[in-house]
C-alpha positions as CSV (number, residue, x, y, z in Angstrom):
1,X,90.8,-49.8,-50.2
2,X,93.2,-50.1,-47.5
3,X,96.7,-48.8,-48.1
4,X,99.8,-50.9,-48.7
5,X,103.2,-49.8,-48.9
6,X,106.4,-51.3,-49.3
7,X,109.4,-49.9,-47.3
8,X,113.6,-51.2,-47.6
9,X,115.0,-51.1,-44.8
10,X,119.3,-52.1,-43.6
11,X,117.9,-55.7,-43.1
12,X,114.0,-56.0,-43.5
13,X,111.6,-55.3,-45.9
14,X,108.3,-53.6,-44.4
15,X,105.1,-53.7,-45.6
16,X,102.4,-51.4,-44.4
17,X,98.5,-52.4,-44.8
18,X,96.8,-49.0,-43.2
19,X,97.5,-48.8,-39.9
20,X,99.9,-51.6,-39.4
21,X,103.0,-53.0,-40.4
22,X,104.4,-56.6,-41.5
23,X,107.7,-57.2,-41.0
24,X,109.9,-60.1,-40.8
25,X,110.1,-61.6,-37.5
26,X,113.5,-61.8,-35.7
27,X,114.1,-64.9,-33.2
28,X,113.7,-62.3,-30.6
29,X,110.7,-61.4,-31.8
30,X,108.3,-62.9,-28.8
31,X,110.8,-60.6,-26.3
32,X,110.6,-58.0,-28.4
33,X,106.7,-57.8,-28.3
34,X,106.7,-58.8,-24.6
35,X,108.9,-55.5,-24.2
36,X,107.0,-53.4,-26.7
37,X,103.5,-54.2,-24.1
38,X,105.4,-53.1,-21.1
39,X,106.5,-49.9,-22.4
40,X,102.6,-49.2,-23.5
41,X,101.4,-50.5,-19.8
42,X,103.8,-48.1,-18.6
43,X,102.6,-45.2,-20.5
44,X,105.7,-45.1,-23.2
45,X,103.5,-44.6,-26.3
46,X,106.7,-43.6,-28.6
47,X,107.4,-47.1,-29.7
48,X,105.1,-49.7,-32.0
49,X,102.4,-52.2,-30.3
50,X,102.5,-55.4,-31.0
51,X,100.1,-57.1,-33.0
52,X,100.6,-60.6,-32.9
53,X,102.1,-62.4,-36.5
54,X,100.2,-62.7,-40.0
55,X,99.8,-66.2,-41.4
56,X,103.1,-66.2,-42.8
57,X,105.1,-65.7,-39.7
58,X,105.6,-61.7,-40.3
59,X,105.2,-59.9,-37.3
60,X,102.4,-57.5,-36.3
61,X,102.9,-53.8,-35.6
62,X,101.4,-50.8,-35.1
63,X,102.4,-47.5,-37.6
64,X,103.6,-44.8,-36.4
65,X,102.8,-41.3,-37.9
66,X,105.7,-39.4,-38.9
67,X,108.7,-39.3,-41.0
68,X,111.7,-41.6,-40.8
69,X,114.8,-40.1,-42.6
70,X,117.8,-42.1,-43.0
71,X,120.3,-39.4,-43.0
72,X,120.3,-35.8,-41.1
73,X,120.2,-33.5,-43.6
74,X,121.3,-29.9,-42.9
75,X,117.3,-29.5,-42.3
76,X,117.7,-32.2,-39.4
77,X,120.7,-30.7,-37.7
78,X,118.8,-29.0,-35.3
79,X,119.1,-28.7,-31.6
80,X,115.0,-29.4,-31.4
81,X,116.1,-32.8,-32.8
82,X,118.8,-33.5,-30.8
83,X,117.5,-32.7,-27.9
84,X,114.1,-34.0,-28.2
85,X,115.8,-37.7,-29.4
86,X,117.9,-38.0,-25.9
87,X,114.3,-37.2,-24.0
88,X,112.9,-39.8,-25.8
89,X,115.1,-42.1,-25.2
90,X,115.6,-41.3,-22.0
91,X,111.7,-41.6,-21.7
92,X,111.9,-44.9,-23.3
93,X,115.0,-46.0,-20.5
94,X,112.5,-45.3,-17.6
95,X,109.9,-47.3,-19.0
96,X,112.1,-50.2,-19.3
97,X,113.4,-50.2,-15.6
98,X,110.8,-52.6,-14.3
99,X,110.9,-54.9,-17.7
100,X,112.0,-58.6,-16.4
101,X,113.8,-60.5,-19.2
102,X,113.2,-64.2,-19.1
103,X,116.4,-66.4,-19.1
104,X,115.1,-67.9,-22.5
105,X,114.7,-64.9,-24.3
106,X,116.7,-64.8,-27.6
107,X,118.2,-61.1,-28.2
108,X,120.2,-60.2,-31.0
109,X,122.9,-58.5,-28.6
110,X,124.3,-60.4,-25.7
111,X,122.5,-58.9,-22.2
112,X,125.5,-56.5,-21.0
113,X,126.2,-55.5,-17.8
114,X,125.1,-53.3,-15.8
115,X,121.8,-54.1,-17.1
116,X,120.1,-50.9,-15.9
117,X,117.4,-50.5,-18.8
118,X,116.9,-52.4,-21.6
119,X,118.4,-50.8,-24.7
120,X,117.1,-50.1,-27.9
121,X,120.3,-51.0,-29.6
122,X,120.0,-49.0,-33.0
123,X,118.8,-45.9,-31.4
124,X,119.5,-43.6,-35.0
125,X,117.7,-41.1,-37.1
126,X,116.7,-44.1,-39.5
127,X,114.5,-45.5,-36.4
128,X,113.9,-42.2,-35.4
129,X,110.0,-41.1,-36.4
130,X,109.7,-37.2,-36.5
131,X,106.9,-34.9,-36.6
132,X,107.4,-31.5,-36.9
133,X,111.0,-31.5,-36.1
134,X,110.7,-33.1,-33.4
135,X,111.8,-36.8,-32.5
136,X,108.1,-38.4,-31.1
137,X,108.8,-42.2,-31.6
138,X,111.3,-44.8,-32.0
139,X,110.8,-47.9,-34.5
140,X,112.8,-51.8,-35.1
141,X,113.3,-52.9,-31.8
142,X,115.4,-55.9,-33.6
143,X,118.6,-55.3,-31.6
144,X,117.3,-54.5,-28.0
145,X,118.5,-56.0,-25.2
146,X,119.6,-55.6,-21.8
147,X,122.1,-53.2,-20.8
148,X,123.4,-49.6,-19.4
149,X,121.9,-46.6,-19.7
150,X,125.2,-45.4,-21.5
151,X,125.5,-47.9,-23.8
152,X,122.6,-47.2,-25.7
153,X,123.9,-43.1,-25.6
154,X,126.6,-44.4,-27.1
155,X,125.3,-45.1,-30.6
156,X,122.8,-42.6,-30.3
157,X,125.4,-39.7,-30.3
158,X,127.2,-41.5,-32.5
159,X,124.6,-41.2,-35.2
160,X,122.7,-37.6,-34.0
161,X,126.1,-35.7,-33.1
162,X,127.6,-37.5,-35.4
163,X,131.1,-38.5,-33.7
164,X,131.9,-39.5,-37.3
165,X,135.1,-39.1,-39.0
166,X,135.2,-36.6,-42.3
167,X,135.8,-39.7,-44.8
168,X,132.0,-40.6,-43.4
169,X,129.5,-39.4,-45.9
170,X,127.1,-39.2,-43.1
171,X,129.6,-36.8,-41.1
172,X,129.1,-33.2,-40.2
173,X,130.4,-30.5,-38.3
174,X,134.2,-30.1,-36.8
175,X,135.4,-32.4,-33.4
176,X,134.6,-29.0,-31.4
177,X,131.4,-28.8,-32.8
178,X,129.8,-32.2,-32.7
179,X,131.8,-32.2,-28.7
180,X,129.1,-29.6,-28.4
181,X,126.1,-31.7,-29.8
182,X,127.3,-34.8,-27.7
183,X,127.2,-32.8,-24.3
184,X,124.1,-31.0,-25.5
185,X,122.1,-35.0,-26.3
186,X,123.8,-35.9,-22.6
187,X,122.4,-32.5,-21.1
188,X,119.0,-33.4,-22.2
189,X,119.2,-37.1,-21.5
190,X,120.2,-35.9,-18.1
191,X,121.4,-37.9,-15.0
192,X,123.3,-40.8,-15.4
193,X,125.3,-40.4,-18.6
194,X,128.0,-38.0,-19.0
195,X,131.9,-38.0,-20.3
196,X,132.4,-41.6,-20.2
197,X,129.9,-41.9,-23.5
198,X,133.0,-40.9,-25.6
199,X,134.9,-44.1,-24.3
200,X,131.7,-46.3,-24.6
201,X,131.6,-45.2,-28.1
202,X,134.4,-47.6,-29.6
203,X,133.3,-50.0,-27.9
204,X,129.9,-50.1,-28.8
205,X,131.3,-49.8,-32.4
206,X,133.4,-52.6,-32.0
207,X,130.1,-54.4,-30.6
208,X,128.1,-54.1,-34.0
209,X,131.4,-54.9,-36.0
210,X,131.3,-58.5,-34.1
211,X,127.9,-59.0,-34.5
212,X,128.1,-57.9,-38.5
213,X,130.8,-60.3,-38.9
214,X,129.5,-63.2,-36.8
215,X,125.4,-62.5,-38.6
216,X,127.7,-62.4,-42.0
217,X,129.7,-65.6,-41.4
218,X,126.3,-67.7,-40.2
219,X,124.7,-66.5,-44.1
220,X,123.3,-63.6,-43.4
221,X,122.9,-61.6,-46.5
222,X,121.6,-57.9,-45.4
223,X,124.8,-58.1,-43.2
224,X,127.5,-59.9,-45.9
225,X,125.7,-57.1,-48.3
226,X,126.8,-54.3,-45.6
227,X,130.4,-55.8,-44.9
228,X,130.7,-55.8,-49.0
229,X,129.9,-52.1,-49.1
230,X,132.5,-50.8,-46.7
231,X,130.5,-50.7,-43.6
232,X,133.1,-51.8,-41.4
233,X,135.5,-50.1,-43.0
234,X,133.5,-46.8,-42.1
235,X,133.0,-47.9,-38.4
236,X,136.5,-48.9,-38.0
237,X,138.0,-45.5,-39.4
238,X,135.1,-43.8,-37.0
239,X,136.7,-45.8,-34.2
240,X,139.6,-44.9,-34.9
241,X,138.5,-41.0,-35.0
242,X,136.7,-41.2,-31.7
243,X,139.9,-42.3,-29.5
244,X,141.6,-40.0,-31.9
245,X,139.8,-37.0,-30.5
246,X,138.9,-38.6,-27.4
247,X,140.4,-35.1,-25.2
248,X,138.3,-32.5,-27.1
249,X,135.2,-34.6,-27.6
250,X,135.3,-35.1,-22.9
251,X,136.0,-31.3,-22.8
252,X,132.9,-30.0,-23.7
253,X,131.6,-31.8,-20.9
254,X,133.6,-29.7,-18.5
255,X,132.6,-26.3,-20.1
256,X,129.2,-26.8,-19.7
């Protein structure tokens, strides 16, 4: 009997038949697969195939082993973790420097500039697939799109650090501390992020805000559910924490 599960996700309800997954398909979905064959082709084997669409419009993928955990729990806070998430995104980054977007190609962020890589855009623990403690695969490629390398960091140490305010419930550890785990994510990424992550922050932050609203005022209902449940509010406050602590958060960069 082949094995079906049914997964909630922020937006998307999953279904997994064995050793694949059907998932509602974005607009961007025929980019996204297009991306997810390139990273394969290039040897990047930490992200779903695609497998076509079912017969009603779901898209295809691949599963990938592991577990998915939506928050870090104290068992999560590791340096393994950290450090093995900013090689695999950095992994995933190389793979995408030779991916040519089409001009017609429909991504859920607006292409940013520089467009060094192609980003995942919700690089998090909830995407993140870990095996043994250590991050081996990255899942929902609904928000990718074209960008900088640092712009995609950005979110990522926003959510594995976390540079998240106290009032978070998702927050850990003091400034000083998650400083430490920001400079230690950009030590591992290594060349071609550094400081100027903790400035990109807000403004990737004030990114998703614009696309929640905009989603939420075009009927979207995952994101008018999120707006109704003090998401913004939480990124907002976080925003406001990051330029808050802007000075110690850069300094562990120097005393590394």
């Amino acid at each position: 009997m082949t094995e079906r599960q049914e997964f909630h996700g922020g937006v998307n309800v999953v279904h997994r038949h064995g050793d694949v997954v059907h998932r509602p398909a974005s607009p961007a979905a025929p980019a996204i697969h297009r991306l997810l064959d390139h990273l394969h082709d290039q040897g990047f084997h930490g992200a779903p195939e695609a497998r076509g669409f079912d017969a009603e419009g779901n898209e295809v993928l691949t599963f990938l082993d592991g577990e998915v955990h939506n928050a870090l729990t104290p068992q999560l806070r590791t340096p393994e973790l950290l450090t093995s998430a900013a090689v695999l995104l950095r992994r995933l980054h190389d793979a995408t420097v030779t991916f040519r977007p089409r001009p017609d190609d429909r991504w859920l962020f607006p292409a940013r500039q520089p467009a060094e890589v192609m980003c995942h855009g919700d690089a998090a623990q909830y995407n993140c697939v870990v095996k043994d403690g250590v991050a081996v695969g990255l899942i929902d490629f609904d928000a990718a799109h074209p960008g900088p390398r640092v712009w995609d960091v950005a979110y990522a140490v926003y959510r594995f650090a976390p540079l998240q305010g106290p009032d978070n419930p998702e927050s850990f550890g003091t400034p000083q501390q998650q400083a430490r785990r920001v400079a230690a994510f950009c030590r591992a990424y290594g060349p071609g992020v550094g400081a100027e992550v903790i400035d990109a922050v807000p403004e990737r932050l004030q990114a998703l805000l614009d696309l929640m609203r905009a989603q939420a005022a075009q009927g979207n209902e995952a994101f008018q559910q999120h707006i109704a449940d003090g998401h913004t509010d939480l990124y907002e406050a976080d925003i406001r924490y990051v330029r808050a602590h802007r000075d110690v958060l850069r300094a562990a960069f120097d005393a590394r």
